[in-house]
Structure formats: C-alpha cells, structure tokens
C-alpha positions as CSV (number, residue, x, y, z in Angstrom):
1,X,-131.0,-104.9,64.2
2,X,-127.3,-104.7,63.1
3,X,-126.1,-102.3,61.0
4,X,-122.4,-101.1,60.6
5,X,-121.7,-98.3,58.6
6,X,-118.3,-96.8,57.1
7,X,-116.9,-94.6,54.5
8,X,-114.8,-96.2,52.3
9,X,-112.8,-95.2,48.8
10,X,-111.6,-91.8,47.8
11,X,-115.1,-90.4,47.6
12,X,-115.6,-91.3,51.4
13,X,-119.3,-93.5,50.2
14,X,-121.0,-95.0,53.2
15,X,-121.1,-98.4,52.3
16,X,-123.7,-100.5,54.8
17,X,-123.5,-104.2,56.2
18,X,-127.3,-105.0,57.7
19,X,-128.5,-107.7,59.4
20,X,-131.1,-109.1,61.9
21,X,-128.9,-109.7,64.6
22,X,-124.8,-111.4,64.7
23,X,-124.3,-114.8,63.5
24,X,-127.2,-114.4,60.4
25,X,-127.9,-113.2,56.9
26,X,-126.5,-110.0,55.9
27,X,-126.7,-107.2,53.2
28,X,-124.6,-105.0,51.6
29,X,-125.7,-101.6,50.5
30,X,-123.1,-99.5,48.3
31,X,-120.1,-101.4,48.1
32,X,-117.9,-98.8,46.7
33,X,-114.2,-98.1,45.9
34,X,-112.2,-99.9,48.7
35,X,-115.2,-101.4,50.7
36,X,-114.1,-105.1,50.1
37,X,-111.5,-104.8,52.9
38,X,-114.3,-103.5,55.5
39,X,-117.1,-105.7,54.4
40,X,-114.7,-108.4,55.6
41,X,-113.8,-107.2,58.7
42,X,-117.9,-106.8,59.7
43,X,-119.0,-110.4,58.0
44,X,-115.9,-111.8,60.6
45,X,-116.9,-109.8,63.6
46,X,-120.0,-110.7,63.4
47,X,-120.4,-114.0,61.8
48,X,-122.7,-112.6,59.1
49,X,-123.3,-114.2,55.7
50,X,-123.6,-111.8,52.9
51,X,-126.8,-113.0,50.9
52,X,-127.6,-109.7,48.4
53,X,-125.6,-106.5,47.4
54,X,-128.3,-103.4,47.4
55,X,-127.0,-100.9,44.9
56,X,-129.4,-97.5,46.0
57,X,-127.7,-96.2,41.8
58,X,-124.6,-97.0,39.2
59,X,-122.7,-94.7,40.1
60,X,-119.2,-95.8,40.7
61,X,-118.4,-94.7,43.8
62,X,-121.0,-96.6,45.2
63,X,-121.1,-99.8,42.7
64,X,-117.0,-100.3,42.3
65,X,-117.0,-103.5,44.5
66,X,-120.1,-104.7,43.4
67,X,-119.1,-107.7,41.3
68,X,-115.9,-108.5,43.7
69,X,-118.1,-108.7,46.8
70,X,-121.3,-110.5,45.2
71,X,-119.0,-113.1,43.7
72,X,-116.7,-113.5,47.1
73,X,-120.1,-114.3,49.4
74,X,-122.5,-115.5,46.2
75,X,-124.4,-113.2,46.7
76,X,-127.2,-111.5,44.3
77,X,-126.8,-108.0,43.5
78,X,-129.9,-105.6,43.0
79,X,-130.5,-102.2,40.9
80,X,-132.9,-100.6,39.1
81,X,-133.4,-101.4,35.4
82,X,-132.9,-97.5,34.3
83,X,-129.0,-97.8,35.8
84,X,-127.9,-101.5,35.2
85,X,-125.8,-100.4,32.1
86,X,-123.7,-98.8,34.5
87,X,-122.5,-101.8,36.5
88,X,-120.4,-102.7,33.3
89,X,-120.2,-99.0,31.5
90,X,-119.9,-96.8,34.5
91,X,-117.8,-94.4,32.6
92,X,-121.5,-93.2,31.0
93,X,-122.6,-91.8,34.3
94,X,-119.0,-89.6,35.3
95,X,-118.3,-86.5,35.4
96,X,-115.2,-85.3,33.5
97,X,-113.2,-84.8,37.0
98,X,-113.9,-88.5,37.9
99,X,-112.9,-89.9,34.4
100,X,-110.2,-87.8,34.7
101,X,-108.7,-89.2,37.7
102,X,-109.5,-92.9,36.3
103,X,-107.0,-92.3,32.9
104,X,-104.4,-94.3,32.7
105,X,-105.7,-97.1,35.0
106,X,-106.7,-100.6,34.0
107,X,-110.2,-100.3,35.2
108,X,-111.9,-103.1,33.9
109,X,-116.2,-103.7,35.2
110,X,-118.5,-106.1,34.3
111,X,-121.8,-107.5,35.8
112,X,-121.6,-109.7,38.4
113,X,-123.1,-113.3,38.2
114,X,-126.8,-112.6,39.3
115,X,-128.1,-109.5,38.9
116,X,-132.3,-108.8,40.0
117,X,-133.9,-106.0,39.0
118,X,-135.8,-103.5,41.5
119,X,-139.4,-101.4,40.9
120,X,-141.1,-98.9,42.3
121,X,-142.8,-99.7,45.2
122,X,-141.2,-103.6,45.7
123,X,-141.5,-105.4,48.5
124,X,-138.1,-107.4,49.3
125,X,-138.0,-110.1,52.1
126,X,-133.7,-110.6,52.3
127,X,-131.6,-112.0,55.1
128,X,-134.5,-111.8,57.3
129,X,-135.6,-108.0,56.7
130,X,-138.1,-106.6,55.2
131,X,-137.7,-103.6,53.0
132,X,-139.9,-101.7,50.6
133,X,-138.3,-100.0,47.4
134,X,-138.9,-96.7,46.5
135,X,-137.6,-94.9,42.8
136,X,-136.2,-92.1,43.2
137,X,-134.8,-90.6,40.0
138,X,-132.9,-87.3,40.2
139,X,-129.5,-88.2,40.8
140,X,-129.6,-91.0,38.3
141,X,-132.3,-92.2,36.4
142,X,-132.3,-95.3,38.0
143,X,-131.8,-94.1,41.7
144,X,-133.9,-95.8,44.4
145,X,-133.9,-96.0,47.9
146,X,-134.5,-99.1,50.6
147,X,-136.5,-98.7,53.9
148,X,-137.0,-101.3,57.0
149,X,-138.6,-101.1,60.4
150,X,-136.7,-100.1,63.1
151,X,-137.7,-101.7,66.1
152,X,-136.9,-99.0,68.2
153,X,-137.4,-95.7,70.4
154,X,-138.1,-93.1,68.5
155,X,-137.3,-94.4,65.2
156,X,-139.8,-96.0,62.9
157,X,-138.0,-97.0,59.9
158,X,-134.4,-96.7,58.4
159,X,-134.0,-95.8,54.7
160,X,-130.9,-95.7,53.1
161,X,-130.8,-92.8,51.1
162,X,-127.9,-93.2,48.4
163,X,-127.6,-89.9,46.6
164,X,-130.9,-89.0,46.9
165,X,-130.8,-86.7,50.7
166,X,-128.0,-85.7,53.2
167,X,-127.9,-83.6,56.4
168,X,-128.6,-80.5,54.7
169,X,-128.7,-81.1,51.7
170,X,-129.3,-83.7,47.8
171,X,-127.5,-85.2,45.5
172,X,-126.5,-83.3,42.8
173,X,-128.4,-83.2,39.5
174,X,-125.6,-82.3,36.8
175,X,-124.3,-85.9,36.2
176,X,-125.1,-87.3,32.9
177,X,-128.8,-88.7,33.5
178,X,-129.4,-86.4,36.4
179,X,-132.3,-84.0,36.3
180,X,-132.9,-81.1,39.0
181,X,-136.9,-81.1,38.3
182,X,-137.0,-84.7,38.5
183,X,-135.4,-84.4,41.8
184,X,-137.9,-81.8,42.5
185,X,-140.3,-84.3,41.8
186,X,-139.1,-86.9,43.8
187,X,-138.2,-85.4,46.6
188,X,-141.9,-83.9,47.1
189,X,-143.3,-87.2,46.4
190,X,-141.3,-89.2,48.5
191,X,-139.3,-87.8,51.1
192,X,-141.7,-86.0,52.5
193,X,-144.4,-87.8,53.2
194,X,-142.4,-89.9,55.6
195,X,-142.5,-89.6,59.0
196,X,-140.1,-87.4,60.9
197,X,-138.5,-90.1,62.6
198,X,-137.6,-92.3,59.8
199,X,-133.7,-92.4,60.4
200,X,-131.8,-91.5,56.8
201,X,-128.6,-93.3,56.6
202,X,-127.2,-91.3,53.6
203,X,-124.6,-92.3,50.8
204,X,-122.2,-89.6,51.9
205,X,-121.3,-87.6,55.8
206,X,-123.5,-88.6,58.6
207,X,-127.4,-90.0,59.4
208,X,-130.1,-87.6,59.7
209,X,-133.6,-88.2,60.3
210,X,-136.7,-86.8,58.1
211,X,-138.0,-84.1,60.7
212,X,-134.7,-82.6,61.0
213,X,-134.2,-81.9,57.3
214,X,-137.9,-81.0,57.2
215,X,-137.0,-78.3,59.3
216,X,-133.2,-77.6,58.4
217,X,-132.7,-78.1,54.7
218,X,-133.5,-75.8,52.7
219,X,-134.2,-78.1,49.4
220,X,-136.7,-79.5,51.6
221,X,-138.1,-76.2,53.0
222,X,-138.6,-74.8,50.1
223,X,-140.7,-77.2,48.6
224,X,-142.8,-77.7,51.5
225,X,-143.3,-73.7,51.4
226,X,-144.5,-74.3,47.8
C-alpha cells in the first residue's frame, strides 16, 4: 500500500494521498488549506488517479481544498450527513480565533459537484481499498474515522483518525458542535476496542498506534481505569 502523508496550511493538517500501489486509483483524506499544491506533486510521482476526497469532519482546516481538488481529478467527495453544512458554511464550526484570522478575506465555499454521504459502520470499496467507517462524534458532530487492512508486520489496520486521537492526546471538544461526554463516549466505544497495532495516522503531529496510547495517553488511561 501507498500512502503519502504531509502537513499542509497554517494549521499544519495532515492531509493523506492512498492508494494500492503507484500507477492506480487514489484517495484523498483531509485536503486542507494549501494541500492542492502537494496532492499534485504525489498524483505526478506516482501516477495515481484521484477517484474520492475522504473528509474524517467540516472543519476547515481539513475540508478547505475539498471542492478545488474533487473538481480538478472528478472526484466524489464523502462526509457524514451531521457536518455537510459545513463544506459550504464552515464559518458555523470556528472558533472566534479562526474567524478572526479569516476577516477581511474573500473566502468564498461551496459544495463540490458530488457529494456521498457516510454512516456508521459503512463498508466502502474505493480505488481498490477497502475501508470500514466508523462515527465518531466529539469533535464535531459529524466526525468519523476510516480504517483499511494493512498488509503488513505488525500492523493490522490503518485508521485515519482526523480530530478524533493524537500521540498523547484528542481533539478538542469546545468548538461549536463539540461535546467532551460525547467524546467520552466515543472514544470508549471505539478506540479502544481496536487492536493495539492498528496504526493511527492522525489529523495533526505524527502516527501512533492504539497500544501505545493505550498505555501513554492519559484520556485513554483514564477511561480504561473506569
């Protein structure tokens, strides 16, 4: 499997280009601020064809590119029903020190062309991967995130994680439609039943696995002490 990972924008989002191998079918997970550019450069390297935008929440640092690079490759974007309004209103879901640094620009979103909705529990066959959605509400009410088998040592599955868990520590809950018991909630439910080598490629800083923040996080710990 191929997947190239960078931080792009002034909120340093990990935006994700995935495929099966060079030369095939490719997704795009959190195109954020400034991601166009290095999408590019990854579909050239590696001759990939961008088939489906994965949006893991509206938030707009991870959704800013969403409709320029769906409508570049044709590509259909996917997000959960409980945070589409935010791929044309992200303003809803800011906080007043993002707004603030957005006043006075000519910020203009909309939906791209074709937009699919996710669930709980959906089973997505795309560019040749499989990949199981999981709702993960918290961070947003509409957060979710996507794992596939990982056909390698030691490693069972990646999931990538959006807001929803980082190396040592979650996404924060204090955004308009976040909810810190929710999170609670989610996190018990499903985070950690995984297994601790399911590989978390996270929406900010760098990957983690499951048994290391079972052991090391302390959001984690304490609900497994509960």
């Amino acid at each position: 499997m191929l997947i190239a990972g960078f931080p792009a924008g002034p909120w340093g989002t990990n935006c994700y280009v995935v495929a099966t191998a060079p030369g095939t079918e490719c997704l795009v997970v959190d195109p954020g601020k400034d991601a166009a550019g290095g999408i590019a450069q990854v579909v050239r390297e590696h001759r990939l064809k961008p088939v489906a935008v994965l949006l893991t929440h509206g938030h707009i640092d991870h959704m800013w590119s969403v409709t320029p690079v769906a409508g570049t490759y044709d590509a259909t974007a996917w997000i959960h029903p409980d945070d589409r309004h935010l791929l044309a209103d992200p303003m809803t879901g800011m906080s007043p020190e993002t707004a603030a640094m957005l006043l006075g620009g000519d910020h203009r979103f909309t939906e791209p062309d074709d937009v699919a909705e996710l669930a709980d529990g959906q089973e997505l066959q795309l560019a040749g991967l499989d990949l199981v959605v999981d709702h993960t509400p918290g961070h947003t009410q509409g957060s979710v995130t996507f794992r596939t088998p990982y056909e390698e040592p030691g490693v069972s599955q990646v999931m990538f994680a959006g807001d929803l868990l980082f190396a040592g520590s979650i996404g924060r809950t204090d955004l308009p439609g976040g909810d810190h018991a929710t999170m609670l909630r989610t996190l018990a439910a499903k985070v950690l039943p995984l297994p601790d080598d399911v590989a978390v490629l996270p929406g900010h800083g760098e990957q983690t696995t499951i048994g290391r923040e079972r052991l090391t996080n302390p959001f984690l710990q304490d609900l497994v002490q509960i």
